[in-house]
C-alpha positions as CSV (number, residue, x, y, z in Angstrom):
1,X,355.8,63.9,244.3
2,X,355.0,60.1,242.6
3,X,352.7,62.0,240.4
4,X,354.9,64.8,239.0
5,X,357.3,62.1,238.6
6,X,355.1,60.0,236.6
7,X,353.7,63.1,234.5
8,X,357.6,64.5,233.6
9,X,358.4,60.7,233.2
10,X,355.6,60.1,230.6
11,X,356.3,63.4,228.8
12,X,359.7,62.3,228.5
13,X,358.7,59.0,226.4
14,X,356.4,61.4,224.6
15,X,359.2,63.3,223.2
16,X,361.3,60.6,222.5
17,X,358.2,59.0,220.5
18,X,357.9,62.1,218.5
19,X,361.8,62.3,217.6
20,X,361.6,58.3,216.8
21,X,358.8,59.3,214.5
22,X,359.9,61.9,212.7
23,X,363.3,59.9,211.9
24,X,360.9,57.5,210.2
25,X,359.3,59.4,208.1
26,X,362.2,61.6,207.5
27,X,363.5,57.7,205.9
28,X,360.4,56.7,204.2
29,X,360.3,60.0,202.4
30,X,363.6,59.3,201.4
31,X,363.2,55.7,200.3
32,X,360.1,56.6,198.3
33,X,362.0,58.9,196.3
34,X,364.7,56.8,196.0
35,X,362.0,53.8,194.7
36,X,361.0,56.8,192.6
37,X,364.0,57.1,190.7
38,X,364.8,53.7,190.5
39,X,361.3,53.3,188.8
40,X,362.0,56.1,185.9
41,X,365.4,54.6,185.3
42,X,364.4,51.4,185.0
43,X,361.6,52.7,183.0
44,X,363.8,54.4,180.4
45,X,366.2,51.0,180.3
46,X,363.2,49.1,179.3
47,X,362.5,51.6,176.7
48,X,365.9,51.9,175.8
49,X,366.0,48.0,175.1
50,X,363.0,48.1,173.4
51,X,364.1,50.7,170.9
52,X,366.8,48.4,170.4
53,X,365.1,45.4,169.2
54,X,363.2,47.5,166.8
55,X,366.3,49.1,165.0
56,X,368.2,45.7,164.9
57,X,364.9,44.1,163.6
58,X,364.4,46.9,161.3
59,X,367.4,45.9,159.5
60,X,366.3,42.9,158.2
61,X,362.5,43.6,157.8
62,X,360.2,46.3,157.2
63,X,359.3,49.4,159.9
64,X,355.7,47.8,160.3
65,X,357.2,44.7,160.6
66,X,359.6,45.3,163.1
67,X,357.4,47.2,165.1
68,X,354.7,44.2,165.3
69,X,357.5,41.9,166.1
70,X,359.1,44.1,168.7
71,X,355.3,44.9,170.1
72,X,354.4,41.2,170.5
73,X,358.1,40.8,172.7
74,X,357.4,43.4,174.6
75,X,353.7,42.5,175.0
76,X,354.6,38.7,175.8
77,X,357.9,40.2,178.5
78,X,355.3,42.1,180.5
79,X,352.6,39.5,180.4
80,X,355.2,37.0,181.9
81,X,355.9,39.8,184.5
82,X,351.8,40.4,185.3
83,X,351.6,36.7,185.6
84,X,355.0,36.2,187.6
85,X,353.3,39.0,190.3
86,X,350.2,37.9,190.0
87,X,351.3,33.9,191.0
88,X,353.4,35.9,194.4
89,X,350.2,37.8,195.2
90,X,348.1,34.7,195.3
91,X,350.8,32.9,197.4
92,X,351.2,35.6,199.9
């Protein structure tokens, strides 16, 4: 009788493993598409910013002009942002 108990018993937590589980993954799938989106709208801000700063720049300057100045921003914006993750890296 201990035995049977102790097999239905361990099946038991078995289950309720599985179920845990599957909630979990059913969540992760769901923040990974969420981090997804978040990524391709932040994504088409940046862009959206950058386009910006060309057309006011273009105003007062050339197209090749504003273009080399709005390249070197963004170039210098996401080599603060490499070095920024790269300094968290190293401290972690």
């Amino acid at each position: 009788m201990g035995l049977a108990r102790l097999v239905v018993s361990f099946m038991e937590l078995l289950e309720a493993e599985v179920r845990a589980l599957g909630a979990g993954l059913l969540d992760l799938k769901i923040a990974s598409i969420l981090a997804w989106v978040a990524g391709c709208l932040v994504l088409a801000g940046f862009l959206l910013v950058v386009s910006g700063v060309f057309f006011t720049l273009r105003r007062g300057m050339s197209g090749p002009a504003a273009l080399v100045v709005t390249g070197l921003l963004t170039l210098a914006v996401s080599g603060g942002l490499l070095w920024s993750a790269r300094k968290i890296v190293r401290r972690a």
